[in-house]
C-alpha positions as CSV (number, residue, x, y, z in Angstrom):
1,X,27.6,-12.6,79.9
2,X,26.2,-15.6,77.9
3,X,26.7,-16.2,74.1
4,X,23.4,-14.8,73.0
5,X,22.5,-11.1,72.6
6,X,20.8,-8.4,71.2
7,X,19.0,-6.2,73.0
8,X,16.5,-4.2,74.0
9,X,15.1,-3.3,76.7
10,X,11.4,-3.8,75.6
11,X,10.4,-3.0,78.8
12,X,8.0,-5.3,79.7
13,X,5.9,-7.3,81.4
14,X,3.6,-5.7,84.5
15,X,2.3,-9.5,85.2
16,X,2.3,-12.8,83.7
17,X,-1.7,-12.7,84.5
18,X,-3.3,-15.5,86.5
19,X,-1.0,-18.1,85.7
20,X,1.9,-16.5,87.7
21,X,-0.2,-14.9,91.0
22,X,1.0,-18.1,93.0
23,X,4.5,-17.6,91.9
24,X,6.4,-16.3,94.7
25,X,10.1,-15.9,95.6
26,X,11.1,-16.4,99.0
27,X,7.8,-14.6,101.0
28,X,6.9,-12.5,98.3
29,X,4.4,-13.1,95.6
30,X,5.7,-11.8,91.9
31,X,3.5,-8.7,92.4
32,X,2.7,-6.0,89.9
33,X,6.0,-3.4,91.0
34,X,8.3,-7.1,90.9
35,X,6.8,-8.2,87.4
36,X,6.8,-4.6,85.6
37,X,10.6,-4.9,86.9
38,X,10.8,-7.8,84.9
39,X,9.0,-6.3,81.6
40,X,11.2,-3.5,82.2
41,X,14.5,-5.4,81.7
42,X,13.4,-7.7,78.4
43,X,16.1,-5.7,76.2
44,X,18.4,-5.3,79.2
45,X,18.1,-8.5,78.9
46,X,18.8,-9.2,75.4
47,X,22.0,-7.1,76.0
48,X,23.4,-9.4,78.5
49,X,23.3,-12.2,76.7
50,X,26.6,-12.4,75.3
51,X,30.3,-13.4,76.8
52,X,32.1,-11.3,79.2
53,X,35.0,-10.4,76.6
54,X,38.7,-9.1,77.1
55,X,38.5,-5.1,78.3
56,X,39.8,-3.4,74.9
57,X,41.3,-0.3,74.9
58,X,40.1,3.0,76.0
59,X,40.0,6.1,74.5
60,X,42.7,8.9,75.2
61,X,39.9,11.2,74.7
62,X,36.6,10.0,76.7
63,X,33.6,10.6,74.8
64,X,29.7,9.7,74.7
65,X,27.8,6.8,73.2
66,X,26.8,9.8,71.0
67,X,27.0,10.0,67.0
68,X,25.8,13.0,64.8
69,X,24.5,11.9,61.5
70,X,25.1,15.3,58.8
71,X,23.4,15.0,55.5
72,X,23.1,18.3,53.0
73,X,20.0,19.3,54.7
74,X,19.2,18.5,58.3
75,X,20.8,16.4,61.1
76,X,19.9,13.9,64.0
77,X,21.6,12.3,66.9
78,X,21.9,8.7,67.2
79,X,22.6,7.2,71.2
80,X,23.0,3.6,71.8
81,X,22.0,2.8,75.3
82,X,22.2,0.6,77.8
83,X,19.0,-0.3,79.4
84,X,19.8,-0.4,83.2
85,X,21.6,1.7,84.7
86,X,21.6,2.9,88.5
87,X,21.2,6.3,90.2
88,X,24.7,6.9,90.6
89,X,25.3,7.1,86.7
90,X,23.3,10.5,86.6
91,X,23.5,13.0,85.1
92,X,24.2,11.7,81.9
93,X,27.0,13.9,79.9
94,X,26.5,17.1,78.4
95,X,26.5,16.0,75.0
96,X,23.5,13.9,75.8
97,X,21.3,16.2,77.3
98,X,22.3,18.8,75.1
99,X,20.8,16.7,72.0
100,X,18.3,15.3,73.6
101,X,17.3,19.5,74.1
102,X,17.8,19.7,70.6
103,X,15.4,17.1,69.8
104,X,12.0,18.1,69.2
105,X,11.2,13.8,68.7
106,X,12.8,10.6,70.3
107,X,12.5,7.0,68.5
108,X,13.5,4.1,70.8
109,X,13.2,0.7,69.7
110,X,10.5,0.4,70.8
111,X,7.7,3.5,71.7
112,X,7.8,3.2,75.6
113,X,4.4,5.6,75.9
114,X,2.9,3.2,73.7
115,X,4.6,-0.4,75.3
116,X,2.3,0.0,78.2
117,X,2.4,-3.1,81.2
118,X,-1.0,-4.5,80.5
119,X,-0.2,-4.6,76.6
120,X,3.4,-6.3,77.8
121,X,1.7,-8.6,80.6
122,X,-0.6,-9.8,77.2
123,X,1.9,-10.5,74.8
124,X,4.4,-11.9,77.0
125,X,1.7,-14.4,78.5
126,X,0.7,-15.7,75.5
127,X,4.6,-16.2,74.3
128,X,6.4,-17.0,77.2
129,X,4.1,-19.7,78.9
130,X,3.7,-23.4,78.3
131,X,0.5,-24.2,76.3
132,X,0.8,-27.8,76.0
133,X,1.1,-28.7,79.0
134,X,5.3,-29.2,78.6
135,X,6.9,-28.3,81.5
136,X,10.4,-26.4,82.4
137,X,11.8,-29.6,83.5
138,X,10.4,-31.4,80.5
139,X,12.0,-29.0,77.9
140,X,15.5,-29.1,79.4
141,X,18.0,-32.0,80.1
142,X,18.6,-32.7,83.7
143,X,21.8,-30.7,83.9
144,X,20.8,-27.3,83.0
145,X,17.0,-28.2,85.1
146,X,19.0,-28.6,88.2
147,X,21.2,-25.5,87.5
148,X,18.6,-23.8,87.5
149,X,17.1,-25.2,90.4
150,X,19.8,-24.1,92.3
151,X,20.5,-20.8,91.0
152,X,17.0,-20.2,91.6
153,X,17.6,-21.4,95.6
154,X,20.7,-18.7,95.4
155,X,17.7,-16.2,94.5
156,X,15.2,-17.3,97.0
157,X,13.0,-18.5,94.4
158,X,11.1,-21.7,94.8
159,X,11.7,-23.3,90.9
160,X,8.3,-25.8,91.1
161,X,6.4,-22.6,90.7
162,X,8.1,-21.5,87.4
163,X,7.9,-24.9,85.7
164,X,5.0,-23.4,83.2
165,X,7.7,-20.9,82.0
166,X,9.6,-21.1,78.5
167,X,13.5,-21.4,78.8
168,X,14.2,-17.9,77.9
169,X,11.8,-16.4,80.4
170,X,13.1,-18.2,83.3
171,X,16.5,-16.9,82.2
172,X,15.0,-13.4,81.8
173,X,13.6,-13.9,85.1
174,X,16.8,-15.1,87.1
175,X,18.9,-12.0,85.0
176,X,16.4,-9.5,86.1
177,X,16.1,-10.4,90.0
178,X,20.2,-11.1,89.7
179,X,20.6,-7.4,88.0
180,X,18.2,-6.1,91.1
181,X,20.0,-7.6,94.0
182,X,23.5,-5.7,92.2
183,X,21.7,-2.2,92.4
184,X,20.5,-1.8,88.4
185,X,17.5,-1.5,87.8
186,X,15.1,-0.5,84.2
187,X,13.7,2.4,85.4
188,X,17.1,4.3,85.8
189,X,17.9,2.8,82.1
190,X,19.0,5.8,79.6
191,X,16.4,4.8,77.3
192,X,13.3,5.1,80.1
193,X,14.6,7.9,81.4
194,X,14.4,10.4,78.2
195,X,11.3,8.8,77.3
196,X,9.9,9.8,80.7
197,X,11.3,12.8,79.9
198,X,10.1,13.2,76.5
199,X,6.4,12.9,77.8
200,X,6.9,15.8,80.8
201,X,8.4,18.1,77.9
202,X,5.8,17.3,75.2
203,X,7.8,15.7,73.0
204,X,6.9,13.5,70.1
205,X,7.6,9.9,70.2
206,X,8.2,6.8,68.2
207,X,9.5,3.3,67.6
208,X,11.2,1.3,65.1
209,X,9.7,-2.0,65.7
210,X,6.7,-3.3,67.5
211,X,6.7,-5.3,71.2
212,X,5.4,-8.0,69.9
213,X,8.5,-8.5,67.6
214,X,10.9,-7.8,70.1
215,X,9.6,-10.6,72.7
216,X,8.9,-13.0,69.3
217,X,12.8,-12.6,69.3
218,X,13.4,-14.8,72.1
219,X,10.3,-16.8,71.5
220,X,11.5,-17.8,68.4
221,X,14.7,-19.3,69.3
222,X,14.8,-22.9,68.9
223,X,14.1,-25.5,71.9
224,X,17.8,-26.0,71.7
225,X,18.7,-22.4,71.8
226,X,16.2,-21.6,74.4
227,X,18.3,-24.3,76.8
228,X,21.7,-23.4,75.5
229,X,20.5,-19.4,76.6
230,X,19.6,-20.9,79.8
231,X,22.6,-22.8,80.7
232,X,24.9,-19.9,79.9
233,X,23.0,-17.5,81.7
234,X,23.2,-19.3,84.4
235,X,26.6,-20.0,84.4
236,X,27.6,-16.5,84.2
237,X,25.5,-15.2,86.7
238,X,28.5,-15.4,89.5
239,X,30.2,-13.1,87.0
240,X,27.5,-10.3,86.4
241,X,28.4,-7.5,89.1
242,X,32.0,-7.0,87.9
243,X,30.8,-8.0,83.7
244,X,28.0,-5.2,84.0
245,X,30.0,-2.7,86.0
246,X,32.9,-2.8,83.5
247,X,30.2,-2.4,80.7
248,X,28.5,0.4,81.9
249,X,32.1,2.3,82.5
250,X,33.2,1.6,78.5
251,X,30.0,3.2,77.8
252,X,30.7,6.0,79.5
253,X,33.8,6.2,78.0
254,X,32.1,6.0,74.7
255,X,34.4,3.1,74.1
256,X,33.6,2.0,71.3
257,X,36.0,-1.1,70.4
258,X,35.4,-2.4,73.7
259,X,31.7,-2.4,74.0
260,X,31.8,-4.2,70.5
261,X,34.3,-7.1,72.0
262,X,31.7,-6.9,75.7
263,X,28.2,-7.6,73.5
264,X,29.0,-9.2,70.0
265,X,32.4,-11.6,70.4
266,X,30.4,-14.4,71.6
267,X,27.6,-14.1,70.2
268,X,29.2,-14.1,66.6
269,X,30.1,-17.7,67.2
270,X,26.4,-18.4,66.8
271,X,25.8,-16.4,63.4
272,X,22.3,-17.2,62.6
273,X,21.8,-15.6,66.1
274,X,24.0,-12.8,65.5
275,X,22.0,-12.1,61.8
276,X,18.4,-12.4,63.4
277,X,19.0,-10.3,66.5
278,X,21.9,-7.8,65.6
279,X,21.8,-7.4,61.8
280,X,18.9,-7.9,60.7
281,X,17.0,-5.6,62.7
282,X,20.0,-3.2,62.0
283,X,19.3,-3.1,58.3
284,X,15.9,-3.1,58.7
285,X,16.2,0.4,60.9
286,X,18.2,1.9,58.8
287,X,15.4,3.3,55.7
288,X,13.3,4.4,59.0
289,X,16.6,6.7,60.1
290,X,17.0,7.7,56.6
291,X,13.8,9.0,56.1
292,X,13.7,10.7,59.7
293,X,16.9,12.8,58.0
294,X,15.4,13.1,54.7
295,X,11.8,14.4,56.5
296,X,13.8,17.3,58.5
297,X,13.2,15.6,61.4
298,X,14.7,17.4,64.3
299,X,15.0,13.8,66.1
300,X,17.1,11.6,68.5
301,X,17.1,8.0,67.9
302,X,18.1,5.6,70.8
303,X,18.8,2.4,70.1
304,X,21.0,-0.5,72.1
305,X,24.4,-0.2,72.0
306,X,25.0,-3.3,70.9
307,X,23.4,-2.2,67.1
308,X,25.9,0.8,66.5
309,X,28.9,-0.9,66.8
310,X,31.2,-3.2,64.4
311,X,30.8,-3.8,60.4
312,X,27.2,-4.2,60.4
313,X,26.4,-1.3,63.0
314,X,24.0,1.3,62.1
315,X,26.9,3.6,62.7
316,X,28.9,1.7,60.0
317,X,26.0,1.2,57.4
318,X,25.4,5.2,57.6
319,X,28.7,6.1,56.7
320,X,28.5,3.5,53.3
321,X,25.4,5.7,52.4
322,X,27.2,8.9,52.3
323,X,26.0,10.1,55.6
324,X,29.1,12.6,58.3
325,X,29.3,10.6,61.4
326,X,31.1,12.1,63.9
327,X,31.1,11.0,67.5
328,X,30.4,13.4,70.5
């Protein structure tokens, strides 16, 4: 979509406390179910943000966003996800199920039975609201404010009452509610689904990085970022339905050199972007997945799909230390 990206689907956000009760779009106030929506898309959202790139190619031979990692001693399975889905995109392939059977732990990004919507409605307050008294309209030049204003009209939402919101949360915001109207939603994401699953089996859980990092991510961009997020997002929002459909069917396909081109060709025209969000946090993953195989851990690691694929994937960076990778 725009020329930002990472992603996760931090899946955040229940409310934005006090501050946002008045908040409503069209007749309805943003209510606990419409604001844990919300939370619930933060890495879905982190996805998106990147250009709507040429198709690729497709495999001859269809297979699953699926990787086996071998060592000498023990193996896991490593799934990048996307983090909204919708109902019609179950069940998931055999391979999938089959490891996540296998699995006697899931990691995610981030530990969703841990990320709980009062911990998300804290953090994301105290990041993603105005403390200064600055206002939306204040923080962005008169172009992108009156974008927004009238994507927001397209949305039924009254823009006045999001003025105390930060750049990149109005954009999460518009995504989200976009993503909603088009049938995906977080909850049907592949990542909240085996977690949710995880917990009814008994499973052990993790994550590799904490909440608070993952919403610091946006939070963190500059003021100029933050508007040039905005402004893309909301130029690209006409294009979502048929950008997000054709994404989800390469990742069915597991295809691989097409997802790389859908998430990461824009945003590698911004390359201190690309290194904070993609490769960084790749690199930083990586000793964690190590020691998972070194441990015997009989584990499945999810992580977006935007981090398995190209040069600096986690996919890549296991094969140059020694590890079989073979997809499924």
């Amino acid at each position: 979509m725009t020329n930002f990206r990472s992603a996760h689907d931090p899946y955040c956000l229940d409310s934005f406390g006090q501050a946002m009760r008045k908040i409503t779009v069209g007749r309805e106030h943003f209510g606990r179910g419409r604001l844990r929506r919300i939370a619930g898309i933060l890495s879905a959202f982190l996805l998106l943000l990147a250009p709507l790139a040429g198709s690729g190619q497709t495999s001859a031979q269809e297979k699953s966003f699926l990787w086996k990692v071998r060592s000498e001693k023990n193996s896991i399975y490593v799934l990048g996800s996307i983090h909204f889905l919708n109902k019609e995109s179950y069940p998931l392939k055999k391979s999938i199920e089959q490891a996540f059977d296998a699995a006697s732990k899931l990691v995610l990004e981030i530990d969703l039975q841990s990320a709980t919507p009062e911990k998300t409605q804290q953090v994301t307050l105290e990041k993603g609201l105005f403390r200064d008294g600055t206002t939306l309209q204040q923080s962005v030049d008169k172009e992108t404010y009156d974008l927004t204003e009238r994507r927001a009209r397209e949305l039924g939402i009254d823009l006045r009452a999001m003025n105390p919101l930060k750049p990149w949360l109005v954009a999460l915001t518009l995504t989200t509610m976009k993503l909603q109207k088009l049938g995906f939603d977080p909850d049907y994401g592949v990542d909240r689904y085996l977690s949710e699953r995880a917990k009814r089996g008994g499973k052990s859980t993790g994550g590799l990085e904490l909440l608070e990092f993952q919403i610091g991510l946006l939070d963190g961009l500059s003021r100029r970022d933050q508007e040039m997020m905005l402004r893309e997002t909301l130029k690209e929002l006409d294009q979502l339905d048929k950008g997000v459909e054709q994404l989800v069917q390469f990742w069915m396909k597991g295809d691989v050199v097409s997802v790389e081109a859908w998430l990461l060709a824009g945003m590698r025209e911004y390359p201190e972007v690309y290194e904070k969000v993609i490769v960084d946090r790749n690199r930083r993953w990586l000793p964690q997945i190590e020691n998972l195989i070194a441990q015997g851990e009989n584990a499945m690691v999810i992580v977006g799909a935007a981090h398995l694929v190209g040069r600096e994937g986690v996919i890549e960076l296991l094969k140059q230390r020694g590890y079989t990778v073979e997809q499924l």
